[in-house]
N, C-alpha and C positions, 0 to 999 in steps of 0.2 A: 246222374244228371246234377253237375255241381251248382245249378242257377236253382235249384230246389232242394236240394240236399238229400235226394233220394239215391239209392242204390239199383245201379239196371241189372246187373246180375253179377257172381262170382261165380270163381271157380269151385270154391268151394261151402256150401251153404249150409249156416251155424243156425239152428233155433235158440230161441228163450230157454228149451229145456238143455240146450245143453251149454249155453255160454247166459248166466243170468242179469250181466251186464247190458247184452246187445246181442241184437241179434240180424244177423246175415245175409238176407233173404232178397230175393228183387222186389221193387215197390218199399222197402221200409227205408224209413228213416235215416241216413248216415252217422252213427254217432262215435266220437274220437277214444280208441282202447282208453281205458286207464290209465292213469299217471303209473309208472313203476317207482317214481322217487327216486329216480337214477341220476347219479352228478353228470353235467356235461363236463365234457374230458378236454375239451376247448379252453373252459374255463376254470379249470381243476391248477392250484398251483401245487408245490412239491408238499406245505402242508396238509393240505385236500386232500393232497391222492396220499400220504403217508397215516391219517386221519380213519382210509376204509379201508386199510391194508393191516392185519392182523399177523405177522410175520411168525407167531407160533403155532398159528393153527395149521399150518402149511395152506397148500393148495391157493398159493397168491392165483394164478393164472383166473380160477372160478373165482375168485374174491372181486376180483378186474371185470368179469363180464356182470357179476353183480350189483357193484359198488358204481358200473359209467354206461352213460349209453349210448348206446350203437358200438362198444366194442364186440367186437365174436371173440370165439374162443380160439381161432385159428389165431387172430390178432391181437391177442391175450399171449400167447405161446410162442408169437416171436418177440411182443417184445422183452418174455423171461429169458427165451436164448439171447437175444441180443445184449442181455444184462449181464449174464452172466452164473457167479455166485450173486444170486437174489438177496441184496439185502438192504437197508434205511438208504445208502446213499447209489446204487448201482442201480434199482428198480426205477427212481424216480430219473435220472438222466435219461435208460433207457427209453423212457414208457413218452418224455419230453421231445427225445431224437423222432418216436413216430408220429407223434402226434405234430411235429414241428412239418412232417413227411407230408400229414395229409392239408395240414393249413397251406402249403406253398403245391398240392397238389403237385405231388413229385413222386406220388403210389401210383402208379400203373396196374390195370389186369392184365396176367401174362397170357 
């Protein structure tokens, strides 16, 4: 009920003992997850995103769904293919190309 902020039911229902933040239940309270501290990728420029990207630790793709939010790891993975050889200047054009994709909404579900 959003003109109350209560929760009518979920699919699936979290107690206090197992999520100590909030808890999931109908009749309780609605409260927003926690911040994850994730950069929006909208507003991420090439030194942002060059910034959370550690290029010797490997594994950019999980650094990506880490470092921004609302990327997946599926969307993490195209845009390293789409890069290429992953590296300071190839990562950030690519990662710019999709994110430029969803700003002009030109991603499609197939």
């Amino acid at each position: 009920d959003k003109s109350r902020n209560i929760i009518l039911d979920s699919i699936k229902h979290v107690s206090f003992a197992v999520n100590s933040h909030r808890a999931i239940l109908p009749g309780q309270e609605y409260i927003l997850p926690p911040s994850q501290d994730k950069m929006n990728p909208f507003e991420a420029d090439e030194e942002a995103l060059l910034r959370k990207i550690d290029f010797n630790s490997g594994k950019v793709d999980k650094q990506l769904v880490a470092g921004f939010a609302g990327i997946s790891p599926l969307f993490a993975k195209e845009v390293m293919h789409h890069a290429g050889l992953v590296n300071r200047t190839t990562l950030p054009k690519s990662f710019r190309h999709f994110i430029g994709l969803l700003k002009d909404h030109s991603i499609r579900p197939a």
